[in-house]
C-alpha positions in Angstrom: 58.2 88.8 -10.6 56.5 90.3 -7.4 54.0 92.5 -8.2 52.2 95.4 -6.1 49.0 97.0 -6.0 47.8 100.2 -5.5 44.4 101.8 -4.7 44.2 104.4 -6.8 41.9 103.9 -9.9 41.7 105.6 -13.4 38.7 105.2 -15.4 37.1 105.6 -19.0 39.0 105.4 -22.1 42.0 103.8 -22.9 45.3 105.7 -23.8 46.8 104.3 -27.2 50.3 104.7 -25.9 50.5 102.3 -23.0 48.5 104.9 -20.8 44.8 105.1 -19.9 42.1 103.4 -18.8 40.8 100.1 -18.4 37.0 99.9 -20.5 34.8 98.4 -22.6 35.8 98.4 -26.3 32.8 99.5 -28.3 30.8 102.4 -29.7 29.8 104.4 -26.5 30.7 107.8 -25.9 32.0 107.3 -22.5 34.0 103.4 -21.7 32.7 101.5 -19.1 33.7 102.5 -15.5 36.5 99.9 -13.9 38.8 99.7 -11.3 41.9 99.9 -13.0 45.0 99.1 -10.9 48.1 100.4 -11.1 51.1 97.7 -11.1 54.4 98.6 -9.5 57.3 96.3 -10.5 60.5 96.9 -8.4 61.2 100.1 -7.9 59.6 101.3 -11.7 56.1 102.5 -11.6 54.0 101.7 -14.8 50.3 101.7 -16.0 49.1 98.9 -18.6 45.5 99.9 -20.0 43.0 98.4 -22.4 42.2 101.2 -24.7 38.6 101.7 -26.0 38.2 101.2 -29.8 36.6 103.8 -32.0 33.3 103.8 -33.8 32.9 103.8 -37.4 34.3 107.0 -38.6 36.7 106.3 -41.8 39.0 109.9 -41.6 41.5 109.6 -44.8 44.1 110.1 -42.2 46.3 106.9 -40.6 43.9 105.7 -37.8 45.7 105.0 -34.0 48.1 102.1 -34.5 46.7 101.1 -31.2 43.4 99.5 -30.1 42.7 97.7 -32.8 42.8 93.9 -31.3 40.5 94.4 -27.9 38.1 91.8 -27.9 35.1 93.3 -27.5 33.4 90.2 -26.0 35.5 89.0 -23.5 38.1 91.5 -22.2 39.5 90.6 -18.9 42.3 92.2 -16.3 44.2 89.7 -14.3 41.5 86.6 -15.0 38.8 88.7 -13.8 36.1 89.8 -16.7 35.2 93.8 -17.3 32.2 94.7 -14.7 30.5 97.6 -17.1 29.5 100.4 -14.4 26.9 102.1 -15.9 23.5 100.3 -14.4 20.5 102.5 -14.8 17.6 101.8 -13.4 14.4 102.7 -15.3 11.7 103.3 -12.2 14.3 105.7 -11.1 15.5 103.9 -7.4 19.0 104.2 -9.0 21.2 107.0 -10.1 21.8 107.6 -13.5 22.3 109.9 -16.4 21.0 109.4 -19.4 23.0 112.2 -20.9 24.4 111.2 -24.8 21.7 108.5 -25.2 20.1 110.0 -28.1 23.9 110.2 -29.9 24.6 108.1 -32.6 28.1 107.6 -32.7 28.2 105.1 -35.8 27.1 108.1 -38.1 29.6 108.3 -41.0 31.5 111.6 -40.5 33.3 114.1 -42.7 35.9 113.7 -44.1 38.7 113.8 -41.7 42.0 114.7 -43.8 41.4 118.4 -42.9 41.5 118.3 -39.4 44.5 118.4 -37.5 45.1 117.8 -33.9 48.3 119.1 -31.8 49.1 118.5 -28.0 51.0 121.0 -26.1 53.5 119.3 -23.0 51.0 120.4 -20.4 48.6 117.0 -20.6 50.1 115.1 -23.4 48.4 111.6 -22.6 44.8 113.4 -22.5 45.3 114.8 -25.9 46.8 111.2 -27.1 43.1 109.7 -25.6 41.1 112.2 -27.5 43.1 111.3 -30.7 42.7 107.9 -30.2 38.7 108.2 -29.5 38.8 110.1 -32.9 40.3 107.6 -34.9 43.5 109.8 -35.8 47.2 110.3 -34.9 48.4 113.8 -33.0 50.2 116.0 -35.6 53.7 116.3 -35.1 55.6 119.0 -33.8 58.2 120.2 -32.2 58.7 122.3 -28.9 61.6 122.5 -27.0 63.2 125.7 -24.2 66.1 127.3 -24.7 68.5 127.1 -22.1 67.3 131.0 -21.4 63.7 129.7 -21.1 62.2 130.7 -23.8 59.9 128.8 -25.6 60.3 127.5 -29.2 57.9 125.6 -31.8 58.0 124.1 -34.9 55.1 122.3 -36.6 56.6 119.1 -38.7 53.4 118.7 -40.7 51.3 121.0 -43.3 48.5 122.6 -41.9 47.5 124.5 -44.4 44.0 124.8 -44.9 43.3 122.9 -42.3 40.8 123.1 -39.3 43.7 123.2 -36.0 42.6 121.7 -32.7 45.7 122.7 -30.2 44.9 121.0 -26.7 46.8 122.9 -23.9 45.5 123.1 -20.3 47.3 126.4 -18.8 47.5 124.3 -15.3 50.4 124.7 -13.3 52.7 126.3 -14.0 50.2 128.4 -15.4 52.5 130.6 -16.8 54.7 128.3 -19.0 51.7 126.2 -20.1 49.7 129.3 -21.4 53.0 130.6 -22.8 53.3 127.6 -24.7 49.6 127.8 -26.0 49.9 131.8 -27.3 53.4 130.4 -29.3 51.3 127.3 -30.4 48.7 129.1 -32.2 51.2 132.0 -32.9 53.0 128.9 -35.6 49.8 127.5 -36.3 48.6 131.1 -38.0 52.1 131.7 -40.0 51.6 127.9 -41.2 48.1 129.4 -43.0 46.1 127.3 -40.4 42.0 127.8 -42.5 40.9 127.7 -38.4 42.5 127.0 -34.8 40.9 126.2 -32.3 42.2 126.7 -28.6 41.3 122.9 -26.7 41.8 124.1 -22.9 40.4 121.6 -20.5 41.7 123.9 -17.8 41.3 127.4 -18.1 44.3 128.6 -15.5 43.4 132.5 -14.5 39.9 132.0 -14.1 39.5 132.4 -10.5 40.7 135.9 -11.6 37.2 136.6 -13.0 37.0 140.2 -11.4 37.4 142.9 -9.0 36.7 142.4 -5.3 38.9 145.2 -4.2 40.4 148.1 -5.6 42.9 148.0 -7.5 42.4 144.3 -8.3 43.4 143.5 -12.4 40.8 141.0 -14.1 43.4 138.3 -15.1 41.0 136.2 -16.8 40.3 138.8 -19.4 43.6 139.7 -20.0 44.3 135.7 -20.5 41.2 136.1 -22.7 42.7 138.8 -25.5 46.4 137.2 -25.2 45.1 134.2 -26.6 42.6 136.0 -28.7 45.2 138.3 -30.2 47.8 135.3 -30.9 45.5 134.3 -33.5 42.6 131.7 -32.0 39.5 131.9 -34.2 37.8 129.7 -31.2 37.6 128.1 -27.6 37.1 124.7 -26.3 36.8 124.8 -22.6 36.1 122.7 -19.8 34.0 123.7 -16.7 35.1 127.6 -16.6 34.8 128.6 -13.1 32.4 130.8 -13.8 30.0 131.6 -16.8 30.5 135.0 -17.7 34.2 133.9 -18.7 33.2 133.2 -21.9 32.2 136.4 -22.5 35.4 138.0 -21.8 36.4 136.6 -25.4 35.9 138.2 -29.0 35.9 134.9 -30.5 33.3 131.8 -30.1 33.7 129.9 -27.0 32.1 126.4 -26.7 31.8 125.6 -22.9 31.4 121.9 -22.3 30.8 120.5 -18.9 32.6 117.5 -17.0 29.0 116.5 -15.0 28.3 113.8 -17.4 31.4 112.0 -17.0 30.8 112.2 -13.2 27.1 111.3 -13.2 27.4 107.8 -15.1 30.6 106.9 -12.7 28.4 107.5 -9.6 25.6 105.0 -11.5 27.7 103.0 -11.2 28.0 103.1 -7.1 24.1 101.9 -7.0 23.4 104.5 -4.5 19.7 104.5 -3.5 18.1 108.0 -4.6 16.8 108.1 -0.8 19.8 108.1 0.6 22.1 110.6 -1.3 22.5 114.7 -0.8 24.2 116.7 -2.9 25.8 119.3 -1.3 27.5 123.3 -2.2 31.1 123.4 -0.5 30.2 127.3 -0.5 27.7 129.7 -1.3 29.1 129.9 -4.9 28.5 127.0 -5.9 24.8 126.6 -5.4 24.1 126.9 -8.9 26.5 124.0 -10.1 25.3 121.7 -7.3 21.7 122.5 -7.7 22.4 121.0 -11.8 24.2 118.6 -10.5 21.6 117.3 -8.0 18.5 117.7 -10.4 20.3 114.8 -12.9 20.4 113.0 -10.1 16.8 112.1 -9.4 16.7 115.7 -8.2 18.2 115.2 -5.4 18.1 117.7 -2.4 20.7 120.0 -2.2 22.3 120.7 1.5 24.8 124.3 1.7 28.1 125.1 3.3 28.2 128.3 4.1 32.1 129.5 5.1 33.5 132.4 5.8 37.1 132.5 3.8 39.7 134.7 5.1 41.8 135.3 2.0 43.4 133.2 -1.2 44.0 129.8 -0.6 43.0 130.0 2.9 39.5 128.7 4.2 38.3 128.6 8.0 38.9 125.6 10.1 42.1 123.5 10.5 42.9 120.6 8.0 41.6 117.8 8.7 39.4 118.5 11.4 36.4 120.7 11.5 36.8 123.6 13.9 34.2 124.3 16.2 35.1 128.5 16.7 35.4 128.7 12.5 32.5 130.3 11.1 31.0 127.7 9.2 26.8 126.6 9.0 25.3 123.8 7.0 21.7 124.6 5.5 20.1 121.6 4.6 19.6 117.9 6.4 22.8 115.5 5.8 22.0 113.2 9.1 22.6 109.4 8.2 22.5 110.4 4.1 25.8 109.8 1.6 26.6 113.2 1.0 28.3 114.1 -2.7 30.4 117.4 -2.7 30.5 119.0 -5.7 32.9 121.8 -6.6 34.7 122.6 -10.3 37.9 122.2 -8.7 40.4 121.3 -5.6 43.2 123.3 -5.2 44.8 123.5 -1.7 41.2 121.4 -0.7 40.8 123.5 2.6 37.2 124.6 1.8 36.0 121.1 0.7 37.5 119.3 3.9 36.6 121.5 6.3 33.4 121.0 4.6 33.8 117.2 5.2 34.3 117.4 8.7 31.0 119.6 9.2 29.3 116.8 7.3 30.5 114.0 9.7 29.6 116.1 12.4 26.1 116.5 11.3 25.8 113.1 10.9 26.4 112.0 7.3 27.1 108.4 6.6 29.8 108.9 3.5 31.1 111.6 1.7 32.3 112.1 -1.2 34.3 114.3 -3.2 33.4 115.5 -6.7 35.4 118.2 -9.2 36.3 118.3 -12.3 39.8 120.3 -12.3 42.4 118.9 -9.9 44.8 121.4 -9.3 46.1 119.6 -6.0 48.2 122.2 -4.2 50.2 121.5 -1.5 48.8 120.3 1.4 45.7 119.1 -0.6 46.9 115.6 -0.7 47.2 115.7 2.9 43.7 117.0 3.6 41.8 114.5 0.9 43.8 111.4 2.0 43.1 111.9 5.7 39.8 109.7 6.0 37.3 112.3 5.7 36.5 110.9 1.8 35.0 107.8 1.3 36.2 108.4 -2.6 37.7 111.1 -4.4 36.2 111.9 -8.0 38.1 114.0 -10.6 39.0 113.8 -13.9 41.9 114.2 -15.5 41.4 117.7 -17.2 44.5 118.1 -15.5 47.6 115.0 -15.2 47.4 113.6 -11.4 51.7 113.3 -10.6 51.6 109.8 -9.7 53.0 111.2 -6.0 50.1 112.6 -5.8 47.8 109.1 -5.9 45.8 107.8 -3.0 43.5 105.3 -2.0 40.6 107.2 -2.0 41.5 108.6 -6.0 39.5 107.9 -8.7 40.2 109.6 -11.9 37.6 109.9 -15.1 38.4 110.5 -18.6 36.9 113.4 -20.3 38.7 112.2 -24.0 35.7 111.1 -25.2 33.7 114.0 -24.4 36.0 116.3 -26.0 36.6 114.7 -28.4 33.1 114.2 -29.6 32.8 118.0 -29.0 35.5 118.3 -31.6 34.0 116.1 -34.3 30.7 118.3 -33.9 32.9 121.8 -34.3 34.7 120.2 -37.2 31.3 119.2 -38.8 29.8 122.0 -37.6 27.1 120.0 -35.7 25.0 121.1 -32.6 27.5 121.1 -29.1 24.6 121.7 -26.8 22.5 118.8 -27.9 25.3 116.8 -26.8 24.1 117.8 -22.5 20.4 117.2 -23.0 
């Protein structure tokens, strides 16, 4: 049978469903970075993945039927052996992060017969690779819309007494996704769940973080008590877009970060420490860059400074930079491979117009980095027009397979939420897990 490749690539850990990623099957936190292609057959589109197995863990309850016969020693795709991608070099000429060295994943953990994990429709496959990476099966329930719209849910296992994980991005549509959440932990409380625990790896409505005009509501907040109020005794989020988020709830909110994930792909890349600037799309994000670049041989840090003329809108054209827009770059990006970082693309009009600016100042490469891809329309247009030379996002948020271009490369964050799980289950340190 004729078979056809595409460009896009999806790496880290392995789904246990027939979805996932291509990676090495052992005890690390994060799988080995690989291209992963994507096989078309006819006019069908599927994905064939090696999952990642699971470190020593023994829960009480049925372990993923799934990855248990990967050879860890000689995996191969197509005749062609596993490259591992993480390649750190110790004097420091190569990019690296050294983030979760000091974790031990073969520890013996708690008992596992009182935690329960549910997924929500929103990112079912993310929630099956956290599962998976935790040695367990998702709990079964039901949820289904009435022909009116209206959501309904039915959990088809006990949770009583039991510690509740529920993982639910609210990404688009926002509104049906976080709806879906608030009914979610709404069942979960009348089942006498002992905790729940709201897993959003995409907190939608948090752009919405205050006032900048009159008359302006704080959506964020409100998003905040709904899900407080539905009974959530505690947060899991993913790279809020901005810190003081976490203080518009009245319940714990852990707040784990996507960098890692991102920082041992672009080890892999073997990008000289001389040659590479991390750079702000806007003004905003010099704080998240300036991390960024200091975990990666502190790198220096170049600025985009834009003017933005309302939502969803960002000087300059598409795909071209715009001389008359009002847009500076502080910082030297002349003949250097210049790494964008942001939290998230939506429509991509302020990180492409940033791209532009950078070719015209001279950079060799650029490339995209974010953790949340929201990809509104026309974003695919502006990200697949040859201003990237690679894409980088993970999948906090499912990529429509539409939506896939050459330039794509999409990272698990399983792993790394699921090992923030474990910790909140065992009540264990979250921070040490980012030192």
């Amino acid at each position: 049978m004729a078979m056809a490749l595409t460009s896009s690539r999806i790496v880290g850990l392995g789904g246990c469903a027939g979805t996932g990623t291509l990676g090495q099957a052992g005890g690390e936190l994060f799988g080995d970075a690989v291209d992963s292609p994507r096989w078309k057959s006819g006019n069908s589109a599927s994905t064939t993945h090696l999952p990642l197995k699971w470190s020593s863990r023994s829960p009480s309850r049925p372990l993923c039927t799934l990855a248990n016969n990967v050879n860890n020693n000689n995996v191969s795709w197509n005749g062609k052996p596993v490259v591992p991608s993480m390649n750190v070099n110790g004097n420091g000429s190569v990019l690296g992060s050294r983030a979760f060295h000091d974790m031990d994943l073969r520890e013996p953990r708690s008992n596992g017969s009182r935690l329960r994990i549910f997924s929500g429709t929103a990112n079912e496959q993310l929630a099956q690779e956290i599962a998976c990476y935790m040695g367990l099966e998702l709990g079964k329930v039901r949820i289904k819309r009435f022909a009116d719209g209206e959501i309904y849910v039915q959990l088809q296992e006990s949770v009583r007494g039991c510690d509740v994980f529920l993982v639910q991005p609210t990404c688009p549509p926002a509104n049906e996704n976080l709806m879906e959440l608030l009914v979610m932990i709404d069942a979960c409380r009348r089942a006498s769940a002992k905790t729940i625990t709201a897993v959003i790896p995409y907190f939608g409505y948090a752009r919405a973080d205050r006032k900048t005009q009159g008359r302006e509501s704080i959506a964020a907040k409100l998003v905040a008590n709904l899900i407080t109020e539905a009974g959530a005794n505690r947060v899991l989020a993913c790279d809020l877009h901005s810190g003081q988020s976490m203080g518009y709830f009245d319940i714990p909110v852990d707040h784990v970060y996507g960098q890692p994930v991102i920082l041992d792909y672009l080890a892999s890349k073997m990008i000289s420490a001389d040659d590479l600037v991390v750079v702000s799309p806007d003004v905003g994000g010099v704080a998240r860059a300036r991390a960024f670049a200091k975990k990666l041989s502190d790198a220096p840090l170049a600025i985009v400074d834009k003017r933005r003329q309302g939502h969803n809108v960002s000087e300059g054209p598409r795909r071209t930079f715009d001389p008359s827009s009002v847009m500076n770059l502080i910082g030297d990006v002349r003949g250097k491979v210049a790494v964008m970082v942001d939290d998230m693309i939506d429509t991509a009009g302020t990180i492409a117009n940033g791209a532009a600016l950078l070719h015209q100042e001279g950079a060799r490469e650029v490339y995209a980095c974010c953790t949340h891809a929201v990809f509104s329309p026309p974003a695919i247009e502006r990200l697949s027009g040859g201003l990237f030379q690679e894409v980088i996002i993970t999948n906090t948020i499912p990529v429509q397979e539409q939506n896939y271009f050459p330039q794509l490369t999409v990272l698990s964050v399983a792993n790394l939420l699921g090992e923030t799980i474990w910790r909140v289950h065992d009540d264990s340190s979250v921070s040490s897990i980012f030192r």
